[in-house]
VEXFIDO-396335 format. One record per residue (C-alpha): residue number from 0; chain; x, y, z. Coordinates in steps of 0.2 Angstrom, whole numbers, plus 5000, padded with zeros to 4 digits. Example, Ala and Ser with C-alpha at 12.3 -4.5 7.8 and 13.67 -1.06 7.14 Angstrom:
BEGIN
<atom 0,"A",<5062,4978,5039>>
<atom 1,"A",<5068,4995,5036>>
END
This chain:
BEGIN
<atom 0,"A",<5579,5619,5936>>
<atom 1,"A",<5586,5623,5918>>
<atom 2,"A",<5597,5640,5916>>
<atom 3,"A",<5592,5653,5905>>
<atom 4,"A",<5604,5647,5894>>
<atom 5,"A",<5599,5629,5893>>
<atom 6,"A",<5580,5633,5889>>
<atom 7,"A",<5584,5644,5875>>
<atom 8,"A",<5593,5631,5867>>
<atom 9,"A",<5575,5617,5870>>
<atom 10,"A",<5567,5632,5861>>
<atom 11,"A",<5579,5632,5847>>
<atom 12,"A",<5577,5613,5846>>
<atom 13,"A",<5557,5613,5846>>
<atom 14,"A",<5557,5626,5833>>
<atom 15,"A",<5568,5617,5820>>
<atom 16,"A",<5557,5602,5824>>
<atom 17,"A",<5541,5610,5819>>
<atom 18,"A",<5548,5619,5804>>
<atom 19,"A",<5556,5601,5797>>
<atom 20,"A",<5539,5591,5802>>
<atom 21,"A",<5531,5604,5791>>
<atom 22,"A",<5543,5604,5777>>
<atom 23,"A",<5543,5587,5776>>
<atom 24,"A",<5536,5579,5760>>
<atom 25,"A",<5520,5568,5766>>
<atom 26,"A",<5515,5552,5764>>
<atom 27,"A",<5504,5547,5749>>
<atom 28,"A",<5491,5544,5763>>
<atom 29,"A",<5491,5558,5770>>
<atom 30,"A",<5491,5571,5757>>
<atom 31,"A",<5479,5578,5747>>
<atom 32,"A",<5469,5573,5733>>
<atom 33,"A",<5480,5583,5722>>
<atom 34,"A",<5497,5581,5728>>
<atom 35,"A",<5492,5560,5725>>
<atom 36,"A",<5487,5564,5707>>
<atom 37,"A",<5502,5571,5705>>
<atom 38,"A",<5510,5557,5712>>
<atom 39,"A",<5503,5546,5700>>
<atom 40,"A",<5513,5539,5685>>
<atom 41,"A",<5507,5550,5666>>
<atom 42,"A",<5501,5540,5654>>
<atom 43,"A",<5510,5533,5640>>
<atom 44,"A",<5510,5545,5628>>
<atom 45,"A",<5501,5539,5609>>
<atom 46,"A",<5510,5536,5596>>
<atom 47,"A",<5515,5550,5588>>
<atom 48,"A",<5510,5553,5570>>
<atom 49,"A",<5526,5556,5560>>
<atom 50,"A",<5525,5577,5551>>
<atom 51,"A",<5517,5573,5531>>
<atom 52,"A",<5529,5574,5520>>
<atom 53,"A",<5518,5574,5506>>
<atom 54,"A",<5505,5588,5501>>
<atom 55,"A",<5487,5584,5497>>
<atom 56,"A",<5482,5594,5482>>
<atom 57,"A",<5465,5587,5481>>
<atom 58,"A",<5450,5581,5493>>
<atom 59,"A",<5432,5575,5486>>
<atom 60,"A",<5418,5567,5493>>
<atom 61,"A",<5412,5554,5478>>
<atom 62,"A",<5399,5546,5489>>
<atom 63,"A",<5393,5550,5507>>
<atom 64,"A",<5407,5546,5519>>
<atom 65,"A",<5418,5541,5505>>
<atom 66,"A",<5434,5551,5501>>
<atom 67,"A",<5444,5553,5488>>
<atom 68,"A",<5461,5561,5491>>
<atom 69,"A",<5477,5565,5480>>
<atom 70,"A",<5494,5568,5488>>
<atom 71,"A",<5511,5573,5479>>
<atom 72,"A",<5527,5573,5487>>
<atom 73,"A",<5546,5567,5486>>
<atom 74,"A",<5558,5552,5487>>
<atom 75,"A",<5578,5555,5486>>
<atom 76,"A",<5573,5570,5475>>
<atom 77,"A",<5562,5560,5465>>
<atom 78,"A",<5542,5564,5460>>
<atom 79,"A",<5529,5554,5469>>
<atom 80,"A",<5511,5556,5465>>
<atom 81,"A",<5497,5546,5478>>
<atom 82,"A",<5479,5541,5478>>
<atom 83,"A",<5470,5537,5493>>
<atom 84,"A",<5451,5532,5494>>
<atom 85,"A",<5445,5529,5512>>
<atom 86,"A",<5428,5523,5519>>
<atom 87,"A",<5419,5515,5533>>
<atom 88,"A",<5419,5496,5528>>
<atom 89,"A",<5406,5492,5544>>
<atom 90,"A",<5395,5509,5534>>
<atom 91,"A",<5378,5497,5531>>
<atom 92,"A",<5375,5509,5514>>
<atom 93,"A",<5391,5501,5506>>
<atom 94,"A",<5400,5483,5505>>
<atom 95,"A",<5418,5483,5500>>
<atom 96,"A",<5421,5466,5494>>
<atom 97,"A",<5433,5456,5485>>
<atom 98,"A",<5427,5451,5463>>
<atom 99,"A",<5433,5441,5454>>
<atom 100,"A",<5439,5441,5434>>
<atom 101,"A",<5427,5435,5423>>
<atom 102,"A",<5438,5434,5409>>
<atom 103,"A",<5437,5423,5394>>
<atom 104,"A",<5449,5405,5392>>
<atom 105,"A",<5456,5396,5408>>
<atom 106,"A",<5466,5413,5412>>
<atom 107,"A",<5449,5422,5418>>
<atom 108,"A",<5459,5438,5418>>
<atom 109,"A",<5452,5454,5418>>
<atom 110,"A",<5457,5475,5418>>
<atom 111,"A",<5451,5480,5435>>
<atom 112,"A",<5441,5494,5426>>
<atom 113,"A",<5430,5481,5419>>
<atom 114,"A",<5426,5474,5436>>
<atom 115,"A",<5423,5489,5443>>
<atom 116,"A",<5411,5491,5429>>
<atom 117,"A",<5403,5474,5431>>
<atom 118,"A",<5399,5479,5450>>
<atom 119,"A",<5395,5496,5449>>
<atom 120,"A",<5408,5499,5461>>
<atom 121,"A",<5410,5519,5467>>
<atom 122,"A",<5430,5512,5469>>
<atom 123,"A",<5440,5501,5464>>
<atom 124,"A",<5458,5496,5463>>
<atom 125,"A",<5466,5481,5460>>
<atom 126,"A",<5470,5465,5469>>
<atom 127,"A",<5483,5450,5474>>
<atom 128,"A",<5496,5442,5465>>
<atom 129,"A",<5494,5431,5454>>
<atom 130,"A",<5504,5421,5441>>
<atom 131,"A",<5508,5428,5424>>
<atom 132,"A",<5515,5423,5406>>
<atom 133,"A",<5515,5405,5413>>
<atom 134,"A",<5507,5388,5411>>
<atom 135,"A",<5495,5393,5425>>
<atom 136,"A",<5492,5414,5422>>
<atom 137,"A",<5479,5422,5429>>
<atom 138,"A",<5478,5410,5444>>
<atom 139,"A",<5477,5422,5460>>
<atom 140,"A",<5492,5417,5472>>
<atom 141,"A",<5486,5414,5490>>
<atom 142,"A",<5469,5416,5498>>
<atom 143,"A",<5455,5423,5488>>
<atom 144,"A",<5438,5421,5496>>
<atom 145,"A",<5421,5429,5488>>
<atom 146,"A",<5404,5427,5498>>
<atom 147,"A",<5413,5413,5508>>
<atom 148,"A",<5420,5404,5495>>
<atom 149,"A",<5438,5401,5496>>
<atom 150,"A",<5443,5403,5477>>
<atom 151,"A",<5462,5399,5480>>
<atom 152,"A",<5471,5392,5496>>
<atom 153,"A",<5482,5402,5509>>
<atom 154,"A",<5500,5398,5505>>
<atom 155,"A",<5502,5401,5524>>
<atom 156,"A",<5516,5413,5527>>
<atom 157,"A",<5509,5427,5521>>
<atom 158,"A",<5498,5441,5528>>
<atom 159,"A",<5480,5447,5520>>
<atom 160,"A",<5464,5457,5522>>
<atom 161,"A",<5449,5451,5530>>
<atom 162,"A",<5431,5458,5529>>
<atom 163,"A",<5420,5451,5545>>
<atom 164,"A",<5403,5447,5541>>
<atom 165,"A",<5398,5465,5550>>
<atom 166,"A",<5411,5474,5537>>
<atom 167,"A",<5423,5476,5549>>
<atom 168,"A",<5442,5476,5540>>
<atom 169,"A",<5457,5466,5550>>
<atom 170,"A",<5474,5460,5544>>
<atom 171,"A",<5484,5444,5549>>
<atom 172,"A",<5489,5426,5543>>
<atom 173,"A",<5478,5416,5535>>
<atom 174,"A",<5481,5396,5535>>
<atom 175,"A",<5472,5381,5531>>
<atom 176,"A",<5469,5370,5546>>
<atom 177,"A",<5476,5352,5549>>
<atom 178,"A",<5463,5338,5546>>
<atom 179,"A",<5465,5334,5564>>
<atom 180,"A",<5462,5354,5570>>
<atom 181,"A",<5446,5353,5558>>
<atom 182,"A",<5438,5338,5567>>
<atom 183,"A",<5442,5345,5584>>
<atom 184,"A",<5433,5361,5577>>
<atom 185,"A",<5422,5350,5571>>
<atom 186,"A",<5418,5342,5586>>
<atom 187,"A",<5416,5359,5596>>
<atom 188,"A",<5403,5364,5583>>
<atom 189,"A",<5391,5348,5588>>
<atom 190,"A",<5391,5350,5607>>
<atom 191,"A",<5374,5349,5611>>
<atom 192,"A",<5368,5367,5615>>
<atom 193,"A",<5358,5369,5631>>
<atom 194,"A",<5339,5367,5630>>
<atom 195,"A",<5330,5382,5631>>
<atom 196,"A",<5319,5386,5647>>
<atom 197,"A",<5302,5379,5644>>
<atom 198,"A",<5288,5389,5647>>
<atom 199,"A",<5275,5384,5661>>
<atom 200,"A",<5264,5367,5660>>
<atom 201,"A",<5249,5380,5663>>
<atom 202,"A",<5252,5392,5649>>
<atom 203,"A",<5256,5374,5637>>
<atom 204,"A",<5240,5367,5642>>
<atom 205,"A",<5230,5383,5636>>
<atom 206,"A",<5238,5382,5621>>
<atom 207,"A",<5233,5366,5617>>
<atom 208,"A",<5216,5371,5620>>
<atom 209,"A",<5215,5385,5608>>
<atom 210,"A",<5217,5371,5594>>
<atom 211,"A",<5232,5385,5587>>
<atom 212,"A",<5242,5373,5578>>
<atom 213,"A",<5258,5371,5585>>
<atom 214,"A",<5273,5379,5577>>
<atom 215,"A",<5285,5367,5564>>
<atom 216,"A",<5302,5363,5574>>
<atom 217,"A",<5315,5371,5563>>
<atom 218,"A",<5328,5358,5556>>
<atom 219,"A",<5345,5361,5562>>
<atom 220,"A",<5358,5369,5550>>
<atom 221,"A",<5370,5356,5544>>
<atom 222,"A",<5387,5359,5554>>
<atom 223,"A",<5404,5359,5541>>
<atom 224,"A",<5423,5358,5548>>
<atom 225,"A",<5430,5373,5546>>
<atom 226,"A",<5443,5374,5535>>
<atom 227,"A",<5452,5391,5539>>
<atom 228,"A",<5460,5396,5554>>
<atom 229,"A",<5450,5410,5564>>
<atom 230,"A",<5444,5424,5560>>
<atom 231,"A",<5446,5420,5542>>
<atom 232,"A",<5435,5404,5542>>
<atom 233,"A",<5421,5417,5546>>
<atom 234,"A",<5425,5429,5534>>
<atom 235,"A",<5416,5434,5518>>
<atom 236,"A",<5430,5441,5509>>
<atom 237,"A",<5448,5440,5509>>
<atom 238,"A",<5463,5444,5499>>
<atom 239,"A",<5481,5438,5502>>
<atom 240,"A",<5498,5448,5499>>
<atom 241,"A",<5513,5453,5505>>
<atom 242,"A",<5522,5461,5512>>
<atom 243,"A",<5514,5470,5528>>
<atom 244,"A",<5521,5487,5527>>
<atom 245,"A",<5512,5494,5546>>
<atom 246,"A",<5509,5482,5563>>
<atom 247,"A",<5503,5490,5577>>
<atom 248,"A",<5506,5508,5572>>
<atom 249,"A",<5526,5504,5566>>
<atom 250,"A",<5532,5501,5554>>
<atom 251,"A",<5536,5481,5548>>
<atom 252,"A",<5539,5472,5533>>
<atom 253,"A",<5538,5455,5532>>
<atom 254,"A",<5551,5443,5527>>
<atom 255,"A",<5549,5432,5512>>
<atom 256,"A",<5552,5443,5496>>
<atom 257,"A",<5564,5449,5486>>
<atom 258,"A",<5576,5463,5485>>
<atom 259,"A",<5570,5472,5470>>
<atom 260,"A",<5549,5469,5478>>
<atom 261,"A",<5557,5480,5493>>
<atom 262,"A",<5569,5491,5486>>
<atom 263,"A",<5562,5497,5465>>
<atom 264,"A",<5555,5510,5464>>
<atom 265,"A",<5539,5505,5456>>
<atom 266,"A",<5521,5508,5454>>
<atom 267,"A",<5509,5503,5472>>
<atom 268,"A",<5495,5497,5475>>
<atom 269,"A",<5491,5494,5496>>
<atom 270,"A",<5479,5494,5510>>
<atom 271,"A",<5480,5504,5527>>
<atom 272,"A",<5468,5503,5542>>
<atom 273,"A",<5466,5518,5552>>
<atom 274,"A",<5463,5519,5572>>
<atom 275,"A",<5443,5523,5570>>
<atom 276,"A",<5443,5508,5559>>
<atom 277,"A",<5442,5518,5541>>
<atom 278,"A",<5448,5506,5527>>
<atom 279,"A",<5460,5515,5514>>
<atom 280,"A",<5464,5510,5496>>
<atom 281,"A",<5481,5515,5489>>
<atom 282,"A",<5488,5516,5473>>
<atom 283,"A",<5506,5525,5468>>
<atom 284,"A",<5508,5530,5452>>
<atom 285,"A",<5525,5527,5444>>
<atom 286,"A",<5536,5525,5429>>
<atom 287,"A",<5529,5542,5421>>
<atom 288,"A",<5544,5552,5418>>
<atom 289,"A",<5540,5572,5428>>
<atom 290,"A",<5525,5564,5436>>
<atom 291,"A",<5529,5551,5446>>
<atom 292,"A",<5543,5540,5447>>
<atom 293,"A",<5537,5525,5458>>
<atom 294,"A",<5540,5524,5477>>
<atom 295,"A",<5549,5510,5489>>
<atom 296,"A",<5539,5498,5499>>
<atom 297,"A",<5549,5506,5515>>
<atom 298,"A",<5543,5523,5509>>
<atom 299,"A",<5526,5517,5507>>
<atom 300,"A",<5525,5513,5524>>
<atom 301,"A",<5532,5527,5530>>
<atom 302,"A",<5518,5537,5519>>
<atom 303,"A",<5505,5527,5530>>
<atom 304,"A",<5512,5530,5545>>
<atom 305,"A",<5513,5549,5544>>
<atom 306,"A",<5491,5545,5536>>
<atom 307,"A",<5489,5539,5554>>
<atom 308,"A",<5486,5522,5549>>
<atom 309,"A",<5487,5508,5562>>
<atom 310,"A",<5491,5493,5549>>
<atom 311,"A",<5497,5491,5529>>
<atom 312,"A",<5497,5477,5517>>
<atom 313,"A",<5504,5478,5499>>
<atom 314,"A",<5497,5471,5485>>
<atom 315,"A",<5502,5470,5468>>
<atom 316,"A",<5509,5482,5460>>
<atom 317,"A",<5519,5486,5445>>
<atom 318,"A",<5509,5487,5428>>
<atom 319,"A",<5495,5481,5438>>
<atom 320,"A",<5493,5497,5447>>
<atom 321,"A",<5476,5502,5444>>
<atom 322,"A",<5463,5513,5454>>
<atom 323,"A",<5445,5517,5448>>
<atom 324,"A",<5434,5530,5454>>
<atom 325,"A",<5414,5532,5450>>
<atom 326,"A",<5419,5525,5431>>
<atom 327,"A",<5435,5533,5428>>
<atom 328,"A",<5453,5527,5429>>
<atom 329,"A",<5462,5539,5442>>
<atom 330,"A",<5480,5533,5443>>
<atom 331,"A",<5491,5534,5428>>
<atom 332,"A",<5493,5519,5418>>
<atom 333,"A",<5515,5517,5413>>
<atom 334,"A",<5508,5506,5401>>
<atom 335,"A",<5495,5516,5392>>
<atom 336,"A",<5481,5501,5395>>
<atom 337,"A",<5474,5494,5409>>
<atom 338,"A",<5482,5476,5411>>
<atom 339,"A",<5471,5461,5416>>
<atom 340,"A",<5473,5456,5433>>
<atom 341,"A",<5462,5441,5443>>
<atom 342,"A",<5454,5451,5455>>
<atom 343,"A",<5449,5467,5463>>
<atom 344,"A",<5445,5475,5479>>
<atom 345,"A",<5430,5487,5477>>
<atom 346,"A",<5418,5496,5486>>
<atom 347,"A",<5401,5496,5481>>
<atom 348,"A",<5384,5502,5487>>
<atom 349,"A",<5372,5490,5497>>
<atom 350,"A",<5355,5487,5490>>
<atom 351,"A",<5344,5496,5499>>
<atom 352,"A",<5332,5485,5512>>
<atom 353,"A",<5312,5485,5505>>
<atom 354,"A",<5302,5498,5515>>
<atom 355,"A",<5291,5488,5525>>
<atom 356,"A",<5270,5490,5522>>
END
C-alpha cells in the first residue's frame, strides 16, 4: 500500500502529464480545419509593381476601350515626356496591324503620319528598323509580316511582336525553319485525318429517295510547308526589333546591340504587354531642349515596369520617333518633320459585319 507521501507525488506526476498532453502542439491530422490552414505554406506573393516615378498629366478615351495617356517625369535630373496609347488587340471592333510604306522609287519609304492616314488608323506610331542612307534604304531589317505575307525575313536572334489570328499580341523569336524542319512540318500537315462518323445506312437510304441532290464534296485546301517557326508561321502580323526591354514581368535586355542603343539618351518608340493582355504603344519624346531630353533603354524598361507591364520590345527610335492620334502627330518631332520610315504599327477600326436580313 503506497504512503501518503508516495501518492501525492503519482498525483503530481498524472497532473503534469495532462497539462503537457494538452499543451502539446497536435498533429496536422488531428487538428482543426483552421490550425491546418494555417499550416499551409502562403502563397507567393505577385510581383510587385515598382512606385511611378513619373506623373500622368493627361488620360483620354479617343475611341471606345482605347486610351490615350501622357506621362512626365525625370531621369539624372533630366526632363522626360511619355506617350502611351493602350487597347485590347483581341477587341473584335479594332485590328491593330502592321502597314507597310507605299512610298515612291525602290526606297518605298513613308512618314508614319501618312500611313496612318492611308488606313484611317485611330493610332499610330512607327515601326522596325530599317536601313538608311545606304544602297538598300528603306528595307525593313528583320521580319515584317502583313496579312501573312512575310515582307522581310527574321534575322533570327532578335525578338519581335506577334499578332495571332484571334488579335491576341505575344512577344518571342522569330526564325526561319530549316528545309528539313519544313518537310517534317510538311509531313505532319498531310496525315490523313480521321473519317468522320457516318450517319445510319437507313437515314442514307431516305435520302436517296427524296431525289435531294447530294451535296458537292469540298476540295481539300492545298497544304504549304510552313516557313516560320511557331507561333509566328500562324500569325497575321509581325514586327521585329530589339532589344527586349521586360521578360516575365523583369526587366531584361537582350544582348546584341550597341552601347550608344542602350545607354543615349534619345527619343523611343516601344511596345509593352500588360497582364489582362492590353497592348501598349510607346513613344518618348527627346532632343527638345526644357521638354524632354530623351530616355535610356534601361530606363524605359523601368517605366514599363512600374506601367505594370508583363513584356517590352523597343523599336526604332531616334528621328523616327513618331506617334499619331485620330489624325494628329502627338509626340514632338526633334527634327521639325516627320521622317520616312518602312512601316508602322497602327490600330485601326474593323469593318463592321453586314446585318443579316
Amino acid at each position: 500500500m503506497l504512503s501518503s507521501t508516495a501518492l501525492r507525488g503519482v498525483m503530481v506526476g498524472l497532473v503534469l502529464m495532462l497539462s503537457a498532453c494538452q499543451g502539446a502542439p497536435r498533429d496536422g491530422a488531428n487538428a482543426p480545419l483552421e490550425e491546418r490552414r494555417a499550416q499551409l505554406p502562403s502563397p507567393a506573393p505577385a510581383k510587385s509593381i515598382p512606385p511611378m516615378r513619373y506623373q500622368q498629366v493627361a488620360l483620354k478615351e479617343i475611341a471606345p476601350g482605347v486610351e490615350w495617356a501622357q506621362y512626365k517625369g525625370q531621369e539624372k535630373g533630366h526632363p522626360v515626356f511619355v506617350n502611351v496609347v493602350s487597347v485590347d488587340p483581341r477587341d473584335p471592333r479594332y485590328r491593330v496591324m502592321v502597314a507597310p510604306a507605299e512610298g515612291p522609287g525602290p526606297t518605298r519609304r513613308e512618314s508614319t503620319r501618312q500611313i496612318a492616314k492611308r488606313q484611317s488608323a485611330i493610332a499610330g506610331i512607327n515601326g522596325s528598323y530599317f536601313h538608311f542612307n545606304n544602297s538598300h534604304d528603306g528595307r525593313p531589317i528583320g521580319l515584317v509580316k502583313v496579312f501573312g505575307e512575310v515582307l522581310s525575313e527574321p534575322r533570327g536572334d532578335r525578338p519581335a511582336l506577334g499578332v495571332a489570328p484571334d488579335g491576341t499580341a505575344f512577344f518571342g523569336m522569330p526564325r526561319r525553319l530549316t528545309s528539313a524542319e519544313q518537310k517534317a512540318q510538311l509531313a505532319k500537315a498531310l496525315l490523313p485525318t480521321p473519317a468522320p462518323e457516318s450517319e445510319p445506312r437507313w437515314r442514307q437510304w431516305l435520302k436517296n429517295l427524296s431525289g435531294a441532290p447530294k451535296p458537292a464534296k469540298a476540295a481539300p485546301e492545298p497544304k504549304r510547308a510552313p516557313t516560320l517557326n511557331e507561333p509566328w508561321d500562324d500569325a497575321p502580323f509581325a514586327l521585329e526589333g530589339g532589344p527586349l526591354l521586360v521578360q516575365a514581368g523583369e526587366l531584361k535586355l537582350s544582348a546584341g546591340f550597341d552601347g550608344y542603343i542602350m545607354k543615349a539618351r534619345e527619343p523611343r518608340t516601344a511596345v509593352g504587354l500588360m497582364p489582362d493582355g492590353k497592348l501598349l504603344l510607346v513613344t518618348v519624346d527627346g532632343r527638345v531642349p526644357g521638354h524632354s531630353k530623351g530616355i535610356a533603354l534601361a530606363e524605359l524598361a523601368q517605366f514599363f515596369l512600374e506601367l505594370g507591364a508583363t513584356e517590352a520590345l523597343n523599336w526604332d527610335g531616334g528621328g523616327s520617333t513618331t506617334m499619331m492620334v485620330k489624325g494628329d502627330l502627338v509626340s514632338r518631332v526633334s527634327t521639325g518633320w516627320c521622317r520616312p520610315v518602312s512601316n508602322a504599327l497602327l490600330i485601326v477600326p474593323n469593318a463592321p459585319e453586314p446585318e443579316t436580313p
